[in-house]
C-alpha positions as CSV (number, residue, x, y, z in Angstrom):
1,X,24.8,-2.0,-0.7
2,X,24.8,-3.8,-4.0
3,X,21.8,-2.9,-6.3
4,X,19.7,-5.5,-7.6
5,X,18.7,-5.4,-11.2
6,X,14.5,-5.7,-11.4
7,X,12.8,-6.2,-14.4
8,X,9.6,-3.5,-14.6
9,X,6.5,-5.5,-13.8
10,X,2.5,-4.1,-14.4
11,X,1.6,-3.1,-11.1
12,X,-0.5,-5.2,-9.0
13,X,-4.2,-3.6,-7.7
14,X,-5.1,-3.4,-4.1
15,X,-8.6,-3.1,-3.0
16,X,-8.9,-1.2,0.2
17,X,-11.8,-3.0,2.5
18,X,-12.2,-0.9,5.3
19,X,-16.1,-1.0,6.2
20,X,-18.6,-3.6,5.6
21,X,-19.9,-1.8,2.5
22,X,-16.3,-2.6,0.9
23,X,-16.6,-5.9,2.3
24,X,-19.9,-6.5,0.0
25,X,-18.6,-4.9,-2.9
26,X,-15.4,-7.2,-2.7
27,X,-17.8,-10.1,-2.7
28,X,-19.9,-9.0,-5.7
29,X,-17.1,-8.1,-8.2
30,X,-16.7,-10.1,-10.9
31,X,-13.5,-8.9,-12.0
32,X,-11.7,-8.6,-8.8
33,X,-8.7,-6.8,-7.8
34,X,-5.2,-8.7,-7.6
35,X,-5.1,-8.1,-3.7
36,X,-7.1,-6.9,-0.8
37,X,-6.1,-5.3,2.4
38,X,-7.9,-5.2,5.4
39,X,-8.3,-2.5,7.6
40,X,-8.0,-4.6,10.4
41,X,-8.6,-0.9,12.8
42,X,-11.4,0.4,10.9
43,X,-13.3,-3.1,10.7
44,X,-12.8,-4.1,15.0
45,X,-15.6,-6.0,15.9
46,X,-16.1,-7.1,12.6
47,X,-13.2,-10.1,12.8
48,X,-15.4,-13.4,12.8
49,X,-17.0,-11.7,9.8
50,X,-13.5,-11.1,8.3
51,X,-13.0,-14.6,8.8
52,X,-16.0,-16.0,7.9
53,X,-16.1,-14.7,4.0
54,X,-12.1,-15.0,3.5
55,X,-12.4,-17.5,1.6
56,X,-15.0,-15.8,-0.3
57,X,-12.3,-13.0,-1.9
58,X,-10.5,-15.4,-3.2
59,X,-7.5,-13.3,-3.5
60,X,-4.7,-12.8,-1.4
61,X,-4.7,-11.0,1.6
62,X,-2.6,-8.0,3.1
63,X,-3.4,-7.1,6.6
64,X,-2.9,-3.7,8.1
65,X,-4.1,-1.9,11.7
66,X,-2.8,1.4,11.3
67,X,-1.3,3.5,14.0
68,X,-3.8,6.1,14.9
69,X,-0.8,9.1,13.7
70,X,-0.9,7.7,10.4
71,X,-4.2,7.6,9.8
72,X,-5.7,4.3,12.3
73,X,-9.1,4.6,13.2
74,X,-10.2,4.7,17.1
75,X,-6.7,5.1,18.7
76,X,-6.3,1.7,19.2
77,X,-3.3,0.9,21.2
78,X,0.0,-1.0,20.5
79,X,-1.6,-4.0,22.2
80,X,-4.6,-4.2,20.5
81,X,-3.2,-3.6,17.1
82,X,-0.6,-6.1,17.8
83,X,-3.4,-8.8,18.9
84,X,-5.6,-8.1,15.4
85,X,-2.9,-8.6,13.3
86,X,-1.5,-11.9,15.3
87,X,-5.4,-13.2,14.9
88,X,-5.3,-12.6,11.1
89,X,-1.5,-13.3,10.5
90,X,-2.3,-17.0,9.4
91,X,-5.0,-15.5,6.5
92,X,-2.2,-13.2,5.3
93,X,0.3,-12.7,2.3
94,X,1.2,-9.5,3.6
95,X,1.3,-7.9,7.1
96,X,1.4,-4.4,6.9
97,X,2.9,-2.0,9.9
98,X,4.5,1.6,9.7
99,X,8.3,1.7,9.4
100,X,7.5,4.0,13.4
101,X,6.0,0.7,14.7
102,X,8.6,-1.6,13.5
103,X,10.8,-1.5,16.9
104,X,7.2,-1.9,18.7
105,X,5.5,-4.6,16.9
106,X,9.2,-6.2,16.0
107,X,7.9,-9.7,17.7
108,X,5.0,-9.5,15.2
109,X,7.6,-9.0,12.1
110,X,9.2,-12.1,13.1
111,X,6.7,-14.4,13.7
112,X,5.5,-13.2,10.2
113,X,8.4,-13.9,8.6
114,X,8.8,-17.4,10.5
115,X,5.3,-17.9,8.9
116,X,6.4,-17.1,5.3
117,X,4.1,-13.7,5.6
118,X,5.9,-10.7,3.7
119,X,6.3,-7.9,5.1
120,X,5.6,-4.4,4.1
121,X,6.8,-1.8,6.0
122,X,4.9,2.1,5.6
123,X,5.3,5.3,6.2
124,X,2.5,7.9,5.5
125,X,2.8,12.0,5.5
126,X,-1.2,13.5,5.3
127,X,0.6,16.7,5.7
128,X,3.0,17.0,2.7
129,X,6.2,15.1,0.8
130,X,9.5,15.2,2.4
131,X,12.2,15.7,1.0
132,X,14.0,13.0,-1.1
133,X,16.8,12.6,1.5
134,X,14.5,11.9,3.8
135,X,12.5,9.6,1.7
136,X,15.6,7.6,0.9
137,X,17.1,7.8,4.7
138,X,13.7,5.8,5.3
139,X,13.5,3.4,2.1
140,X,17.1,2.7,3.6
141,X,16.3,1.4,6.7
142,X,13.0,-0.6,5.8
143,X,15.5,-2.3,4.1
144,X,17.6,-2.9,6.9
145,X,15.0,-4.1,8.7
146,X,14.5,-7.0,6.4
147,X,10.9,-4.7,4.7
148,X,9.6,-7.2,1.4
149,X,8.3,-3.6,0.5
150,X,8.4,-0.4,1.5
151,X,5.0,1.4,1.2
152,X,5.3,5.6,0.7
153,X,1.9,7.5,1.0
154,X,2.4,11.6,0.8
155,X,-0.2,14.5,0.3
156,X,1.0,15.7,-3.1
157,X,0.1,19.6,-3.8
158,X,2.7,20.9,-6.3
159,X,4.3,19.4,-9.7
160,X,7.7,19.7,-7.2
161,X,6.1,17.0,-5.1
162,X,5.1,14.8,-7.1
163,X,8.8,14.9,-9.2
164,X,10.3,14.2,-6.0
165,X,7.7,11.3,-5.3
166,X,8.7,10.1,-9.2
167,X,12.4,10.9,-8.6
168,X,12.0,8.9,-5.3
169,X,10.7,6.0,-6.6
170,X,12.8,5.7,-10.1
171,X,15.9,5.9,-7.7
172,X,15.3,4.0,-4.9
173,X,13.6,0.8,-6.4
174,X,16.6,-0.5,-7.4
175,X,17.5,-1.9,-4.1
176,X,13.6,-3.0,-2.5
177,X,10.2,-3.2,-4.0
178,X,8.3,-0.1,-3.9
179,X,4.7,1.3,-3.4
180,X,4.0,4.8,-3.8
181,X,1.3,7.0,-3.9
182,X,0.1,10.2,-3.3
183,X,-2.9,11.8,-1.7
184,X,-4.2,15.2,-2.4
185,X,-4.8,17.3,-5.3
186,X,-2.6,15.0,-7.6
187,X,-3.0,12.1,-5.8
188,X,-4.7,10.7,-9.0
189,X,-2.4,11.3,-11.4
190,X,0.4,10.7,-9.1
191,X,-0.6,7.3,-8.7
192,X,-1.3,6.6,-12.7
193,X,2.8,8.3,-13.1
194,X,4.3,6.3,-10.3
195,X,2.8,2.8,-11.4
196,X,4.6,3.7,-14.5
197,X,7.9,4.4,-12.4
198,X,7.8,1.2,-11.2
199,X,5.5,1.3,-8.0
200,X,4.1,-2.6,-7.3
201,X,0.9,-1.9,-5.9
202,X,-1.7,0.8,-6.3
203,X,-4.2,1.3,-3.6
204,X,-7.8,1.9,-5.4
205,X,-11.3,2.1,-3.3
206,X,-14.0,-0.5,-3.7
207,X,-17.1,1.1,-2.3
208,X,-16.0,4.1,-0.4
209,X,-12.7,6.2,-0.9
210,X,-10.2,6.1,1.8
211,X,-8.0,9.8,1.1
212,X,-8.6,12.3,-1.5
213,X,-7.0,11.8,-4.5
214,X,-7.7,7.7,-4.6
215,X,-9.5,6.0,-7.4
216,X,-11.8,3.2,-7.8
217,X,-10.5,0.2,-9.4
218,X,-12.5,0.8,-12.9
219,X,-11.6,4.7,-12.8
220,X,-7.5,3.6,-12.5
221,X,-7.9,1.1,-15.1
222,X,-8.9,3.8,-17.6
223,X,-6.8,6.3,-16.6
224,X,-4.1,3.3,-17.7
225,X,-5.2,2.7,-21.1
226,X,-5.3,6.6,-21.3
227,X,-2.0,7.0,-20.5
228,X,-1.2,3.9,-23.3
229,X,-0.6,5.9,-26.2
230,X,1.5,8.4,-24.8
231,X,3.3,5.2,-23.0
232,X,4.0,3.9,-26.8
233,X,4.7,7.0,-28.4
234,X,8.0,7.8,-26.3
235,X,9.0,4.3,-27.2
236,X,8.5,4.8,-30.9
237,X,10.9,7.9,-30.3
């Protein structure tokens, strides 16, 4: 497969609303993130809500109902989580669903991309990193499965995982749009290092953090002009 040539762009913020109290805080910021995502599994019984204050965001929309192995809340089945995310498709820039779901919910990736709805597809380890073979063996078939992006989200422990999540990224974003992060004890400043390495999105918390090593929106935007100077240093080099 050919590699195509991307130009490094500032990564793009996502604001995680998974319970009402996000929902408010989305609708009281003044400076909003660039995107929210909706935790279509944590909010169920919340959906005329959801669609009631869309509009209201003003921002675009990526739309997730996670499988309950990689994190979904209430073991929602196949079914259901199919059904929420066909009800909020038409809101939707992105549709969200694990790379493991992809042959399950592959009627719902096609009607999203007959609706001009990207697709991300995900893969999330709460356990550790895997290798970079692995990593790659994945990127490789989101990409064969027609994935806008490919979305990486592995507990990070040691400095070895996070150089693989950094090696991971810096290699493999040459052929599909990445976003990676990691969760954990350097989840933080993995996610500060890898939108450096050319991750497109990074996950931050409105009112309540999702995983342990996430940061609010204001705490990732200073951690960015902290890591400025260094930034512009190696380039004066």
């Amino acid at each position: 497969m050919a590699a195509r040539t991307r130009v490094k762009a500032r990564t793009r913020l996502v604001g995680v609303i998974a319970t009402t109290a996000d929902l408010r805080q989305a609708l009281a910021m003044r400076h909003k993130p660039d995107l929210f995502e909706l935790r279509l599994d944590c909010l169920v019984g919340k959906e005329r809500l959801l669609e009631r204050q869309r509009a209201k965001l003003g921002r675009p929309l990526i739309i997730t109902a996670r499988h309950p192995a990689e994190g979904g809340a209430y073991r929602l089945s196949t079914a259901r989580r199919r059904d929420l995310l066909r009800r909020f498709l038409p809101l939707a820039r992105y549709v969200d669903i694990e790379l493991g779901s992809a042959d399950a919910l592959h009627s719902l990736l096609q009607v999203g991309g007959s609706q001009k709805v990207k697709r991300i597809l995900s893969f999330h380890d709460f356990a550790s990193t895997p290798s970079r073979g692995s990593l790659h063996a994945k990127a490789r078939r989101a990409t064969d499965l027609g994935a806008d992006v490919f979305k990486v989200a592995t507990r990070v422990e040691t400095n070895a995982q996070l150089a693989r999540l950094l090696e991971f990224t810096m290699e493999a974003r040459s052929f599909i749009p990445l976003s990676v992060m990691g969760m954990g004890p350097l989840g933080a400043i993995s996610r500060v290092m890898l939108a450096e390495c050319g991750s497109i999105f990074t996950y931050v918390a409105l009112a309540n953090k999702k995983v342990e090593g996430q940061l609010t929106v204001d705490q990732f935007k200073i951690a960015m002009r902290l890591f400025a100077p260094a930034r512009k240093s190696r380039g004066r080099r």
